[in-house]
N, C-alpha and C positions, 0 to 999 in steps of 0.2 A: 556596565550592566544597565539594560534601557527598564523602567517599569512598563508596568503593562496593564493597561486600563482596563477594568472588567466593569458591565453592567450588569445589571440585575434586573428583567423585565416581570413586574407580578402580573397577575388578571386579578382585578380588584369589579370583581361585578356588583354591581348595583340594579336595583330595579326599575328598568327603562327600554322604551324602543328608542333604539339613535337612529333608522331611516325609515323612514315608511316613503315609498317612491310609486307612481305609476308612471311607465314609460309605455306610452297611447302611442299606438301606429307602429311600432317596431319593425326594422326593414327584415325582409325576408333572410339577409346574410347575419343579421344578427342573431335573430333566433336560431341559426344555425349553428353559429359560434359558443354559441353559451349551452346549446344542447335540448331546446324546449320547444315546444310544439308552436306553430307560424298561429297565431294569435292575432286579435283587435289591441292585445296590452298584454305587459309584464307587469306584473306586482312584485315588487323589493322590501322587505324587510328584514333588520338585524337586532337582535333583541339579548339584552343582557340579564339575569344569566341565561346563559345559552338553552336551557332547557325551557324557558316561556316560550322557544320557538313552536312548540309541540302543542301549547296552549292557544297560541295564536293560528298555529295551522287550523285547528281544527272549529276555531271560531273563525275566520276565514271562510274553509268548508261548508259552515251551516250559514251563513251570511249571506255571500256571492255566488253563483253558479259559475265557479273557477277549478280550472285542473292544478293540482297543487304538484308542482315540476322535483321541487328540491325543500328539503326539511334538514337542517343540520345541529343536531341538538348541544354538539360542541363548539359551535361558532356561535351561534342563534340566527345565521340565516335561514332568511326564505324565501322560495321563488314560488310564484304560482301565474295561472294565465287565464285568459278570457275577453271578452268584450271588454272595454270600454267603461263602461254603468259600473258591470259586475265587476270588475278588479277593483275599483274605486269602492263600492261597495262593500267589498271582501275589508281591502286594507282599513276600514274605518270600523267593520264589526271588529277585526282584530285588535286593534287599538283602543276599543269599546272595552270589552274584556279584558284588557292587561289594565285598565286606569280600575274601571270601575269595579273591577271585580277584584285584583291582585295589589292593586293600588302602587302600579308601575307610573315612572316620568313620561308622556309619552310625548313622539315627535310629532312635527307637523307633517301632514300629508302634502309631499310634491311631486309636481307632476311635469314631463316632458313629452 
């Protein structure tokens, strides 16, 4: 008789952003791949629990003049797009709001 290992994986959410990304200059076939509009920059964020993503979206929205692509309230990703200025912009009001307002961990803003 072999045993048989079982794991248990919880989601243990806490209140934080774990990426905040802008990826500046994105090639044409990438934005293609992932599904979002040919852009100056993608904005990346993942946000725990998954429902700040909706808080951040929309602090985002009012920040930067960015198209918000993907909103995932069960992940807490989110994509959004725009210039350069404006996505950097966007991802720092978002981050602005989740510290100051929610009183979330937040990541450092990186960029490629």
């Amino acid at each position: 008789m072999t045993e048989k290992l079982r794991q248990i994986h919880e989601y243990v959410p806490g209140k934080q952003a774990t990426l905040a990304h802008v990826i500046a200059h994105p090639s044409l076939d990438l934005c293609q791949q992932i599904g979002v509009a040919d852009s100056g920059a993608i904005g990346l964020m993942t946000i725990t629990p998954g429902e700040g993503a909706i808080i951040a979206a929309d602090a985002a929205d009012k920040t930067g003049n960015v198209k918000l692509e993907f909103v995932d309230r069960f992940t807490g990703c989110l994509v959004f797009t725009g210039d350069v200025a404006s996505v950097e912009s966007a991802l720092r009001g978002a981050l602005r709001a989740l510290t100051e307002v929610l009183g979330f961990e937040p990541a450092p803003v990186t960029r490629t």
